[in-house]
VOGU-3710 file (C-alpha; in Angstrom, 3 decimals, decimal comma):
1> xxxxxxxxxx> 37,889/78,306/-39,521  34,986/80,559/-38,267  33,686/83,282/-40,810  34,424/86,867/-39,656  32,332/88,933/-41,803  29,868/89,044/-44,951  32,268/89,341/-47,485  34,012/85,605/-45,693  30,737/84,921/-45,683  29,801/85,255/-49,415
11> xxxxxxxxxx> 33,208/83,900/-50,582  32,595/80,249/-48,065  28,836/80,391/-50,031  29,961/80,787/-52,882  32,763/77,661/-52,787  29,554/75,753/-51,321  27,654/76,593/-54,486  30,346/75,839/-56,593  30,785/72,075/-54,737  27,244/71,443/-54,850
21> xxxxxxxxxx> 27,246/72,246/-58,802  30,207/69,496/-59,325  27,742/67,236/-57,405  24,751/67,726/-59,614  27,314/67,963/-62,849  28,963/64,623/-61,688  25,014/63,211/-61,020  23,217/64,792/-64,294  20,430/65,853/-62,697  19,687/65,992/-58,789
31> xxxxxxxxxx> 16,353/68,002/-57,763  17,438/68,378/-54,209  20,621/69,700/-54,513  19,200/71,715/-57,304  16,642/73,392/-54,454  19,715/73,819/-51,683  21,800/75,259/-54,131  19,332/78,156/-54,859  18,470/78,220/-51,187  23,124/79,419/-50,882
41> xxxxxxxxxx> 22,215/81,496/-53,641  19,652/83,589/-51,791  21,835/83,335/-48,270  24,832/85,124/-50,740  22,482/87,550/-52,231  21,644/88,879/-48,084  25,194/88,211/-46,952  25,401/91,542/-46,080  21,943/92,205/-44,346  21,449/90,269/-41,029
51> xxxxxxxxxx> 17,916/90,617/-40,226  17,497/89,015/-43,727  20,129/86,030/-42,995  18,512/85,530/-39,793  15,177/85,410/-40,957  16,333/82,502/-43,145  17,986/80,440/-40,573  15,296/77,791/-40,618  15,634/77,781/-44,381  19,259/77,060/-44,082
61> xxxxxxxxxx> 18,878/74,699/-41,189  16,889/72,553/-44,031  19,090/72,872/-47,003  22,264/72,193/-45,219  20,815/68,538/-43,703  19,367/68,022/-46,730  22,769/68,299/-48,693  24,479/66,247/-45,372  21,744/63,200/-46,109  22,263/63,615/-49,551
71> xxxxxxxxxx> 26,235/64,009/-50,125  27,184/62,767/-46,386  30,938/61,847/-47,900  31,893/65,818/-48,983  33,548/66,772/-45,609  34,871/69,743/-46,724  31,574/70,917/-48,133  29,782/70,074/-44,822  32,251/71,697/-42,970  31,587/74,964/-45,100
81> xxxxxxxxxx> 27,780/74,381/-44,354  28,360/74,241/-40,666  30,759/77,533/-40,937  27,529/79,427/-42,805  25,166/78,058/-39,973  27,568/79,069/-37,280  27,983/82,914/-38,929  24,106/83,108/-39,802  23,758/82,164/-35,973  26,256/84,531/-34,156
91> xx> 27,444/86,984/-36,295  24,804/88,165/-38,428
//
């Protein structure tokens, strides 16, 4: 289901960042998914400001096929990653 506004949009980060923390809990340690998870934390943080969301788009391009190469069997997390892509893209 698309996002509709920021405060969608920090709530579908948020369950990202909470999937990707099971993943490095379930791991012990994983350095990538360490660095994508703090790259959701800053998208959250500007959830409300588009210029700033937009100017990160490249950023979050990265991080989110990073965390597909790296977890490719989480559908529901890569479907939330594709519904923060999608609102950082046409609704910000």
């Amino acid at each position: 289901m698309a996002i509709q506004s920021a405060s969608e949009l920090e709530a579908v980060v948020a369950r990202a960042i909470i999937k990707l923390e099971k993943h490095i809990a379930e791991r012990g340690t994983w350095p990538v998914l360490e660095d994508q998870r703090r790259v959701f934390e800053q998208i959250k943080k500007l959830a409300r400001d588009g210029a700033k969301l937009k100017a990160l788009r490249e950023k979050l391009r990265a991080a989110s096929e990073s965390v597909g190469s790296e977890v490719p069997t989480d559908n529901s997390l890569l479907e939330d990653l594709w519904d923060i892509e999608d609102y950082v893209d046409y609704r910000a």
